[in-house]
C-alpha positions as CSV (number, residue, x, y, z in Angstrom):
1,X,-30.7,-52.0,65.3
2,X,-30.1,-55.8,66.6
3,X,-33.0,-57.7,67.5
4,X,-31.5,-58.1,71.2
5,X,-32.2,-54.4,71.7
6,X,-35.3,-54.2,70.3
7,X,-38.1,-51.6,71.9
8,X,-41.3,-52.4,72.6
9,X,-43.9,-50.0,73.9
10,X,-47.1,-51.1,75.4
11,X,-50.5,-49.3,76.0
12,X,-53.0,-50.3,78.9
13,X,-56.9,-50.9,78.1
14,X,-59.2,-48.5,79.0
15,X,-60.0,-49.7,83.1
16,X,-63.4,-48.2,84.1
17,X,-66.9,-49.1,85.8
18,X,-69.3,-51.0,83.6
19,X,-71.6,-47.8,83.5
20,X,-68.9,-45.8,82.2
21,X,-70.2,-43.5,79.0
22,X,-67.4,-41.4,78.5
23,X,-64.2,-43.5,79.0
24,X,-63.7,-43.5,74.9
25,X,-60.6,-45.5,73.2
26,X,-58.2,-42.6,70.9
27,X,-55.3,-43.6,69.7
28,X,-52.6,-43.1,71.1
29,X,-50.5,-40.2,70.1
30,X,-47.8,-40.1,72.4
31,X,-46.6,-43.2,71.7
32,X,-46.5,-42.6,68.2
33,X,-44.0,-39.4,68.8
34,X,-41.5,-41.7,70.9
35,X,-41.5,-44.3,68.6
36,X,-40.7,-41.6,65.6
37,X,-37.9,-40.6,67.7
38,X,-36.7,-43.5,68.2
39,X,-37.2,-44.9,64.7
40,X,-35.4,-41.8,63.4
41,X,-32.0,-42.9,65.6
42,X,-32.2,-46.4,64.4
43,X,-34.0,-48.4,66.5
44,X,-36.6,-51.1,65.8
45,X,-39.7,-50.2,67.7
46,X,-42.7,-51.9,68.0
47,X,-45.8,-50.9,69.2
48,X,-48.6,-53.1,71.3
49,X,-51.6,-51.4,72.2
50,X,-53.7,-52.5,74.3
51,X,-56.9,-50.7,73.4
52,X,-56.3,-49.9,69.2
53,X,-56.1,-54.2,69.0
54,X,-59.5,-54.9,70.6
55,X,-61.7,-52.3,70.2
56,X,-65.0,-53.1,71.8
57,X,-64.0,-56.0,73.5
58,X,-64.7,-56.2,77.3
59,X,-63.3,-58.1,80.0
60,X,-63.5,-58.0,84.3
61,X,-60.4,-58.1,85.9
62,X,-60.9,-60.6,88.6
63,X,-58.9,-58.0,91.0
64,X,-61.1,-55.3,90.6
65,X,-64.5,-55.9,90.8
66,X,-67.0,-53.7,89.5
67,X,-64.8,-52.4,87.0
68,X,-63.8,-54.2,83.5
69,X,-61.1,-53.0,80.9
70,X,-61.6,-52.5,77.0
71,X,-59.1,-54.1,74.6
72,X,-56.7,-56.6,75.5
73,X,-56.2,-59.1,78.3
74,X,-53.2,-58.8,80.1
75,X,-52.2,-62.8,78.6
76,X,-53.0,-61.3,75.0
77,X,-50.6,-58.5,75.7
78,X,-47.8,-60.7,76.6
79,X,-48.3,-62.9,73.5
80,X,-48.0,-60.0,71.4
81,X,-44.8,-58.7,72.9
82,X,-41.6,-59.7,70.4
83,X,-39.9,-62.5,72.8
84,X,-36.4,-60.4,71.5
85,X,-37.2,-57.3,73.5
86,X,-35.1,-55.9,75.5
87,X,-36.2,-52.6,76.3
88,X,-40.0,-51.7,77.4
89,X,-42.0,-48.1,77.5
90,X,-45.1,-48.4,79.2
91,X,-47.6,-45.6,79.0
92,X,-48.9,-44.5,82.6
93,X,-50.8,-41.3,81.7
94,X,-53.9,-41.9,83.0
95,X,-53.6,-42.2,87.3
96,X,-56.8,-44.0,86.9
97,X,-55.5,-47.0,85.1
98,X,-52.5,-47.3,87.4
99,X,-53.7,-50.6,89.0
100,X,-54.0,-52.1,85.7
101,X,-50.5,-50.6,84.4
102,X,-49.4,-51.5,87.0
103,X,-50.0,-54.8,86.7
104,X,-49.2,-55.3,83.2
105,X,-45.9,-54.1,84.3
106,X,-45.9,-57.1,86.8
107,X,-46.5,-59.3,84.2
108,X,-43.7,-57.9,81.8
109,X,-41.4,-58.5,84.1
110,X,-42.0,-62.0,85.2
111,X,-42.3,-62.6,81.6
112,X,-38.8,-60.8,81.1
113,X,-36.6,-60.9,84.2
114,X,-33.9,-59.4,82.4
115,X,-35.3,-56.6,79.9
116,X,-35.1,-52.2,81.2
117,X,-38.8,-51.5,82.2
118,X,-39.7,-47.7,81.8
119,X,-42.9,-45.8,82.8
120,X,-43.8,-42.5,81.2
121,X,-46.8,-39.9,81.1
122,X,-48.5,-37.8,83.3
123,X,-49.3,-40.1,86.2
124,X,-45.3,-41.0,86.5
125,X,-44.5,-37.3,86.0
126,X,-46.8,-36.7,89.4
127,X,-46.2,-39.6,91.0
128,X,-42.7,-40.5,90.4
129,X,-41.3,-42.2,94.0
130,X,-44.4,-43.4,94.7
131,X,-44.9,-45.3,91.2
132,X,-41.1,-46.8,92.2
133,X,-42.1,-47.9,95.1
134,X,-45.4,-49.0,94.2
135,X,-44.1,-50.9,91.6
136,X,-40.6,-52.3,92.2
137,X,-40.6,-54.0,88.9
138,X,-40.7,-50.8,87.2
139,X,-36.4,-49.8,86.8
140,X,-37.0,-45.8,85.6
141,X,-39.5,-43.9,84.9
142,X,-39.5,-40.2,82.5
143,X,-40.9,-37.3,83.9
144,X,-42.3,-35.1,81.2
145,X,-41.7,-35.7,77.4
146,X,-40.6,-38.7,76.7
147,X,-39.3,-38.8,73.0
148,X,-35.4,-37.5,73.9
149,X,-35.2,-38.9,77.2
150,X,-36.3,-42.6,76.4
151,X,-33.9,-42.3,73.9
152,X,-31.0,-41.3,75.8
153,X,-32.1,-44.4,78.4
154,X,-32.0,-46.9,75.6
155,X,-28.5,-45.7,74.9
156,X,-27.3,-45.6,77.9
157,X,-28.5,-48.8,78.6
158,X,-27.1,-50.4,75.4
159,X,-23.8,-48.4,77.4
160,X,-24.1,-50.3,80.4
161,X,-23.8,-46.5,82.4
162,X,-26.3,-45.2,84.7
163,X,-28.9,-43.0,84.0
164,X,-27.4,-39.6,86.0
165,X,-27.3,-38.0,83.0
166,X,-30.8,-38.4,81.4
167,X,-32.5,-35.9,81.3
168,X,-36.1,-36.5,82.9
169,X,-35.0,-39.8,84.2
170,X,-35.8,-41.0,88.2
171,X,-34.8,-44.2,89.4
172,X,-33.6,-46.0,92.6
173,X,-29.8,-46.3,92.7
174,X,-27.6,-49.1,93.7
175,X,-27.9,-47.8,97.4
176,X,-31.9,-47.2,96.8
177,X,-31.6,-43.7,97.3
178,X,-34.8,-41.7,94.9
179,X,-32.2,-40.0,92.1
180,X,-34.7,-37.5,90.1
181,X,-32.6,-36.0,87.0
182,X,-34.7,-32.6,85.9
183,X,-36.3,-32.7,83.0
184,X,-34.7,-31.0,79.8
185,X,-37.9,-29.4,77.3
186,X,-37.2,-29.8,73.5
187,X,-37.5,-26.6,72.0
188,X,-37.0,-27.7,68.7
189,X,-40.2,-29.1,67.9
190,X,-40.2,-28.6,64.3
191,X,-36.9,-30.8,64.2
192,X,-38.6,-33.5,65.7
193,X,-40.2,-36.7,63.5
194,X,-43.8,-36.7,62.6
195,X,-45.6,-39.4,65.2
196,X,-45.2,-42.6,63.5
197,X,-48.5,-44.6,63.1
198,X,-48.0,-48.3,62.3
199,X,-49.5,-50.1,59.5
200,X,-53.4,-50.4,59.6
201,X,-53.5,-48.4,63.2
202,X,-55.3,-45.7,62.5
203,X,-57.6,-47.7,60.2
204,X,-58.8,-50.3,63.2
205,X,-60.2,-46.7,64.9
206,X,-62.0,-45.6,61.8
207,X,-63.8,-49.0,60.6
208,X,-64.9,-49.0,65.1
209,X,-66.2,-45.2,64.6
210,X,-63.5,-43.6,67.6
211,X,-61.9,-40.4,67.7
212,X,-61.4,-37.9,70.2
213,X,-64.0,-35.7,69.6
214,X,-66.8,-35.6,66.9
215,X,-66.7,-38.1,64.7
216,X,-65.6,-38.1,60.7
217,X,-65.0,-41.0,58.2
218,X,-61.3,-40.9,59.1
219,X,-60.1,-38.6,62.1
220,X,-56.5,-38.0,62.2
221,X,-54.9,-36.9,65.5
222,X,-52.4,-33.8,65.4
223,X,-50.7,-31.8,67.5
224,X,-49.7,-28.1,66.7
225,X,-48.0,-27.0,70.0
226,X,-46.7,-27.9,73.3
227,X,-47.5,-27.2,76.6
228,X,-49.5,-24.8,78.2
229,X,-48.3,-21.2,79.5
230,X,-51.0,-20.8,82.4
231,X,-50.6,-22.4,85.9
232,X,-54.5,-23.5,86.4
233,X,-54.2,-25.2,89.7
234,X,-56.6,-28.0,89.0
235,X,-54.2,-29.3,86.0
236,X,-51.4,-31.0,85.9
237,X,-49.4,-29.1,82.7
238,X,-47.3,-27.2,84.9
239,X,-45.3,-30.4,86.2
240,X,-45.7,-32.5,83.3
241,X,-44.6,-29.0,80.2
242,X,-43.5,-26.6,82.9
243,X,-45.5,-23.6,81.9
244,X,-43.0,-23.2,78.7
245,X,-45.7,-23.3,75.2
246,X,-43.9,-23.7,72.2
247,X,-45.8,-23.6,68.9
248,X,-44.8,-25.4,65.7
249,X,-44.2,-23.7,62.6
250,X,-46.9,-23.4,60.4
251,X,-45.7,-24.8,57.4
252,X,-44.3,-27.4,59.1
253,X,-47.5,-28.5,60.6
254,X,-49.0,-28.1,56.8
255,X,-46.2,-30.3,55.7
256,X,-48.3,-32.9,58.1
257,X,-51.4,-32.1,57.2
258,X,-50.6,-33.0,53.5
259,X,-48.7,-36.0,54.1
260,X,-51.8,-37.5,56.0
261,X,-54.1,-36.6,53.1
262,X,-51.5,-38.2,50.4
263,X,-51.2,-41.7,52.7
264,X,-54.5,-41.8,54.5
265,X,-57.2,-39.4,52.3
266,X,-58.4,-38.3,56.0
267,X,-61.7,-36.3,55.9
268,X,-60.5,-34.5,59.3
269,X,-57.7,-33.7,61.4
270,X,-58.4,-33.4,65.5
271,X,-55.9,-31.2,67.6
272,X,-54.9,-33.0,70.9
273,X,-52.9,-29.4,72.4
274,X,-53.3,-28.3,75.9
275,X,-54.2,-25.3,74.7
276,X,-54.1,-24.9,70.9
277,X,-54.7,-21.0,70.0
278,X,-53.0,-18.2,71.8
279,X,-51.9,-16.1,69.4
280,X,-54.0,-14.7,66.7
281,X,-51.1,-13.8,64.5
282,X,-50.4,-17.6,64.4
283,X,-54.2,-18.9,64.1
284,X,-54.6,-16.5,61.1
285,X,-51.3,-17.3,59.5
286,X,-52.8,-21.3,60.1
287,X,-56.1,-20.8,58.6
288,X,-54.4,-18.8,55.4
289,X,-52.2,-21.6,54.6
290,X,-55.0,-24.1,54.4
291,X,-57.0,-21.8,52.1
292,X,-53.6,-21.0,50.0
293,X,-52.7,-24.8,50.1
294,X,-56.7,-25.4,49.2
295,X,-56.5,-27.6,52.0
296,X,-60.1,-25.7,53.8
297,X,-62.1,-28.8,52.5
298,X,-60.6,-30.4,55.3
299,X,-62.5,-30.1,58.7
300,X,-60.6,-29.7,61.6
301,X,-61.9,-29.3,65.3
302,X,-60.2,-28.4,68.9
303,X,-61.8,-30.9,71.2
304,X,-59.7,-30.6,74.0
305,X,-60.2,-27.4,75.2
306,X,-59.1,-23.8,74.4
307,X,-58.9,-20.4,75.8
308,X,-60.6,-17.4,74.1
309,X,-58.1,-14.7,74.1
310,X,-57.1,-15.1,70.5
311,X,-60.8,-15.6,69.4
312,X,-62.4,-12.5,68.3
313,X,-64.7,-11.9,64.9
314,X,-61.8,-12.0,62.7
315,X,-60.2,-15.0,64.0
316,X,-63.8,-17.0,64.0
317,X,-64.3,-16.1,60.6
318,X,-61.2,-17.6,59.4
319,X,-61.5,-20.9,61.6
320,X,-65.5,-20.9,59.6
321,X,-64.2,-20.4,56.7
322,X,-61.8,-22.8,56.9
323,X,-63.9,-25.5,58.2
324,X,-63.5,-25.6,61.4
325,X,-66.5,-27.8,63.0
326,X,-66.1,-28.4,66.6
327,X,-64.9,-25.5,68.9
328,X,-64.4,-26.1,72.6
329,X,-64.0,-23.4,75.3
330,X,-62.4,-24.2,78.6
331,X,-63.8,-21.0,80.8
332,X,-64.0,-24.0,83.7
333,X,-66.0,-22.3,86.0
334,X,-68.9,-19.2,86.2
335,X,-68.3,-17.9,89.2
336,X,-65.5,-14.8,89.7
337,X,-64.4,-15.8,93.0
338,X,-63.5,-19.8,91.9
339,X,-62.2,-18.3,88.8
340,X,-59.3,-16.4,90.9
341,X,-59.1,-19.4,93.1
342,X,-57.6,-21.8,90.4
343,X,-55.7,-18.8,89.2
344,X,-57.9,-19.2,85.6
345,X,-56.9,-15.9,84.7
346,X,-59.9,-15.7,82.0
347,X,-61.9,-12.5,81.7
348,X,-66.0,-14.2,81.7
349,X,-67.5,-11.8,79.8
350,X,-64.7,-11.7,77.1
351,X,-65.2,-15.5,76.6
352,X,-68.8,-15.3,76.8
353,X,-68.7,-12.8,73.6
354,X,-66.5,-15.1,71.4
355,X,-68.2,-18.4,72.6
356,X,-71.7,-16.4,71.0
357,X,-69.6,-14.7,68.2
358,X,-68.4,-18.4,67.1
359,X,-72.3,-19.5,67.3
360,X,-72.9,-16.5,65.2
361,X,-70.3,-17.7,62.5
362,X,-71.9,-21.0,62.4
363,X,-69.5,-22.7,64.6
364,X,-70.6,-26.4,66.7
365,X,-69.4,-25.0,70.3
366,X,-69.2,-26.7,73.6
367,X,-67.9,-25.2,76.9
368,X,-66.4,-26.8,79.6
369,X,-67.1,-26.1,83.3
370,X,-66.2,-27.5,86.6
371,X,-68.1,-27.9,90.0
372,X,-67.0,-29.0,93.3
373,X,-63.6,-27.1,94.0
374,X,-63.0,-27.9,97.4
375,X,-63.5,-24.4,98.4
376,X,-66.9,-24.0,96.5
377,X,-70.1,-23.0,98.2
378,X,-73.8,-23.8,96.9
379,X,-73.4,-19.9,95.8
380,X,-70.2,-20.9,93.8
381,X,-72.1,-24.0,92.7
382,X,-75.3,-22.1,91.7
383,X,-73.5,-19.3,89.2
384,X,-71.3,-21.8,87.4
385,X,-74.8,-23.4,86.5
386,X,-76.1,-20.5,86.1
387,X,-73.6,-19.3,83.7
388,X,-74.0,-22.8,81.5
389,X,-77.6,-22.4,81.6
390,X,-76.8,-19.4,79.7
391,X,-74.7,-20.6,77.6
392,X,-77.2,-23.5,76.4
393,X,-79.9,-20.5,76.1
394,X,-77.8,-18.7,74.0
395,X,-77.1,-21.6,71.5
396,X,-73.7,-23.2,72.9
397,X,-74.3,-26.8,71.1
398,X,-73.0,-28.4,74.5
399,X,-72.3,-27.1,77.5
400,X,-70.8,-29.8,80.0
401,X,-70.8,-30.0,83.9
402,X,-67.6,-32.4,85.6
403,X,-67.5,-32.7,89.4
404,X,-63.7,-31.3,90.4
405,X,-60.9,-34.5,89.5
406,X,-58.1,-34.1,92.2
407,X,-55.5,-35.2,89.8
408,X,-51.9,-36.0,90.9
409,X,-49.2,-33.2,89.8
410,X,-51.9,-30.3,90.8
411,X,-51.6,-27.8,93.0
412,X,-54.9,-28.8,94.5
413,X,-54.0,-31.8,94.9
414,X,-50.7,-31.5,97.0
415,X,-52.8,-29.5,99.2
416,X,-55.6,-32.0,100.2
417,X,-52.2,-34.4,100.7
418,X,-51.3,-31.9,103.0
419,X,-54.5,-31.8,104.7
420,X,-55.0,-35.6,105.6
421,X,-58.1,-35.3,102.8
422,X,-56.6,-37.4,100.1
423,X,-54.4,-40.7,100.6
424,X,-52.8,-42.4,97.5
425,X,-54.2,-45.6,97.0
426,X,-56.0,-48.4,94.6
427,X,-59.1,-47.2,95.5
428,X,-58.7,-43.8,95.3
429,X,-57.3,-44.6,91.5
430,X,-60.1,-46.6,90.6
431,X,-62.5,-44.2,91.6
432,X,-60.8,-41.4,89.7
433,X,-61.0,-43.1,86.4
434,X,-64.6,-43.1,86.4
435,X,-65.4,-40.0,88.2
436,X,-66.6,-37.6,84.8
437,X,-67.7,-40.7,82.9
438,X,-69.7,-42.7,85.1
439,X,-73.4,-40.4,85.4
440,X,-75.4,-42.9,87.1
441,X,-72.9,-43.1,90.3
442,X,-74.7,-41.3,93.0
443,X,-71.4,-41.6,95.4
444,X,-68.4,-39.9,93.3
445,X,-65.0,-39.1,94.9
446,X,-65.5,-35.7,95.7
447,X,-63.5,-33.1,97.8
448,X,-65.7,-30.5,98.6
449,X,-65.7,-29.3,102.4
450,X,-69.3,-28.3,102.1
451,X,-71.3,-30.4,99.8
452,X,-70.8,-34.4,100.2
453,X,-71.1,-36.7,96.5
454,X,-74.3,-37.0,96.6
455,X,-75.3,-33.4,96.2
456,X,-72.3,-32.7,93.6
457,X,-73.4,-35.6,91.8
458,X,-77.5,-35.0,91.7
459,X,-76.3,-31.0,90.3
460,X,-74.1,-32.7,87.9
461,X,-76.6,-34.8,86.3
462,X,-79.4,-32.2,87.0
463,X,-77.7,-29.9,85.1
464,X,-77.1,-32.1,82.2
465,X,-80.3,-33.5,81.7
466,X,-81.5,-29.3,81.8
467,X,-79.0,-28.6,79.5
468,X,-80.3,-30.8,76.9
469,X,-83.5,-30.3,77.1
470,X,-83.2,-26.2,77.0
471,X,-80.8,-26.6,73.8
472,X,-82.9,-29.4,71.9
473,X,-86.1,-27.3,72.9
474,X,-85.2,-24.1,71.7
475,X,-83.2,-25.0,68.9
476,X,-85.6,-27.8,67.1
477,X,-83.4,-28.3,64.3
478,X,-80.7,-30.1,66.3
479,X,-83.5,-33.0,67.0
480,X,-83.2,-34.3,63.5
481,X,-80.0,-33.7,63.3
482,X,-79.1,-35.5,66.2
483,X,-81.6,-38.5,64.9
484,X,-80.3,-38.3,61.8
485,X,-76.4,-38.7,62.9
486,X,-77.2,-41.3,65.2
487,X,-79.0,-43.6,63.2
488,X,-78.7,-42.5,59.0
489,X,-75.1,-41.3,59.2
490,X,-72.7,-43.9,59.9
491,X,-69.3,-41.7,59.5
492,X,-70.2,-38.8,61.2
493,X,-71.3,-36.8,64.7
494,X,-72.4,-33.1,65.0
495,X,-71.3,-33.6,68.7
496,X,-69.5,-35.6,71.2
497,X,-72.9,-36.3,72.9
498,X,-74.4,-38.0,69.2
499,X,-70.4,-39.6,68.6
500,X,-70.6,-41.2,72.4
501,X,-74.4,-42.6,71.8
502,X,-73.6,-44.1,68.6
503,X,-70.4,-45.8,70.8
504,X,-72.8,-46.7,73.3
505,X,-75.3,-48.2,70.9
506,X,-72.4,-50.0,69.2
507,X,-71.1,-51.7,72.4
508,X,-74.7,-52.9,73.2
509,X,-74.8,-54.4,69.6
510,X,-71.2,-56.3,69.9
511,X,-72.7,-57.3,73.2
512,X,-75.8,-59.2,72.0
């Protein structure tokens, strides 16, 4: 590919309130499947991310006070943009870090008058027009996965033809009319490139101690499947997947497993998926190549979430056996009536049996729950802390409390549009990126129509501070443990609450 058409994708920095504990820098996976693609049809792609190059450093963006970004400067971005490119993919997945995207974007383009400006993720997926017209600097953006479609802008661009026939692609046309091509899903996963991470990437997270979820000596990011088949109606999946899940082949995925061990000796492998095991048949087959390709040294952990469906004694046991040390539940919510609300068609007491059957095993488990639906009562309130109190009593290692996030793309959230209760602006962006991370705010954006912030936000921290106490308290053992990981083991973390302390204690150190 010719140095005049060169591709450059650029990251944001993390943007969040100073007292943020939870905003934590992963890499960036996403980018590294599009610029496989891309790679893989010829193109030179490079890669400037604005949180992997300056891990731990902190600046205050003077138009946003009271927040500051991790990683890069917006000037130290430009400098390390090739002056040949031509083509830019900049990552808008987060609709709390719009402002600064956005103004990265600003800069790109005053920077390069000339070059094809994309936007992709899940905040561009929700928020197409209004990203457009938000931004006019911005000339497309790509709703939903962007490995095919950016390439089939970059050629069309290269074409000199319009982008009618890209699938995914929305964009202003000459008589700036909103033109919104559907999106076309890839069903051929296992065709696709394995995510391309550039020389010394991963390496810059390791030597700062960052991952996803608990931390090993060297935490590799993987993805097994795509998309999610349920239609929560606090997520965005739906619009950003559709509701089809496709699943990789096994030994495809072992084919990645093993190529990671051969380049990078990794001690752990992290799945990013929506929702990661749905079928049993699948999960087993999984777990029995890694023991047949003696590969169940390896740990591996599901910190994004999952559903319990597939998770029964059998399945548990294999995921134990093969070394499978972090296990996350979604069940969202303890009370029946909220359940059916958000449509998380879940049954409790089913996931309640696998969350204590995977403690039984031996199993690090953490549940996630959510309070302040805008349709929640104190009652509704009161059984989903109820429930986690439970939880915590019967050994889940961490049971976490987030006040409701009206994300963009959500069914929720097109209904408070509707209602006059949400209006789409800098500040309500801002406040969103900080809403699950920042504990000591005592005024979170909430959209409850009973309880005001304050109340959300003392149950929220109440809860945690409980939950703690009741697990550390009645399960003694996970004091030293906790000591020991936080201030003996360098390289490692039982849970995400001893991986983000150790973060925490870090920044203070780089600090002084």
């Amino acid at each position: 590919m010719q140095d005049q058409c060169l591709v450059t994708l650029v990251r944001p920095p993390i943007l969040s309130t100073k007292r943020a504990f939870n905003n934590e820098a992963t890499p960036c996976i996403g980018f590294a499947y599009v610029s496989a693609y891309l790679r893989s049809k010829g193109y030179d792609v490079r890669i400037v991310d604005g949180i992997a190059e300056a891990l731990n450093q902190y600046w205050e963006p003077s138009e946003f006070p009271g927040y500051h970004c991790q990683g890069l400067t917006i000037e130290e971005i430009l400098d390390r943009i090739d002056p040949h490119t031509r083509i830019f993919g900049f990552s808008a997945m987060f609709s709390g870090e719009w402002p600064i995207t956005r103004a990265i974007i600003k800069a790109v383009r005053r920077r390069f008058p000339d070059a094809l400006l994309v936007a992709g993720g899940e905040h561009t997926t929700a928020l197409t027009e209004f990203s457009l017209r938000d931004c006019p600097e911005l000339d497309v953006c790509i709703r939903g996965e962007g490995e095919r479609a950016m390439y089939e802008l970059c050629e069309a661009y290269r074409a000199g033809k319009n982008f009618s026939e890209v699938g995914g692609a929305a964009y202003f046309d000459a008589d700036r009319n909103f033109v919104e091509v559907g999106p076309d899903r890839i069903r051929e996963v296992d065709d696709l490139a394995w995510p391309y991470w550039p020389e010394g990437y991963m390496e810059k997270f390791w030597e700062a101690g960052k991952s996803y979820g608990v931390q090993t000596a060297r935490d590799m990011p993987i993805v097994a499947s795509r998309g999610c088949p349920y239609r929560c109606t606090f997520c965005s999946s739906p619009q950003m997947w559709t509701t089809r899940y496709i699943l990789r082949s096994v030994d495809d995925l072992i084919a990645e497993i093993k190529s990671y061990i051969k380049r990078y000796d990794i001690t752990a492998l992290q799945f990013y998926d929506l929702t990661a095991i749905t079928k049993k048949r699948w999960t087993m087959e999984f777990c029995r190549k890694l023991i047949d390709e003696k590969l169940d040294s390896l740990k591996w952990s599901l910190p994004s979430g999952t559903r319990s469906e597939a998770l029964d004694a059998d399945t548990l046991g294999m995921l134990k056996r093969t070394n499978c040390n972090y296990l996350v539940y979604a069940p969202e919510s303890g009370s029946p009536d909220t359940l059916e609300k958000i449509k998380k068609r879940i049954d409790l007491s089913k996931l309640t049996r696998s969350v204590l059957e995977a403690k039984r095993q031996g199993i690090i488990v953490r549940t996630n729950l959510i309070i302040g639906f805008p349709h929640e009562t104190r009652r509704h309130i009161f059984e989903t802390i109820r429930y986690g109190l439970y939880l915590a009593w019967k050994g889940a290692d961490e049971v976490t409390i987030n006040i409701f996030s009206p994300y963009p793309g959500t069914e929720i959230f097109a209904d408070l549009v509707a209602r006059g209760r949400l209006t789409l602006s800098d500040q309500y962006f801002l406040a969103l990126t900080s809403l699950n991370s920042d504990y000591t705010s005592i005024n979170p954006l909430t959209m409850n129509d009973i309880m005001g912030p304050r109340e959300l936000a003392l149950y929220r921290i109440g809860f945690m501070l409980i939950n703690y106490i009741v697990g550390y308290l009645r399960y003694p053992s996970r004091i030293w443990r906790t000591i020991r990981n936080i201030w003996v083991a360098d390289e490692q973390s039982a849970t995400v609450f001893e991986h983000r302390v150790k973060d925490a204690l870090r920044r203070i150190a780089v600090r002084s």
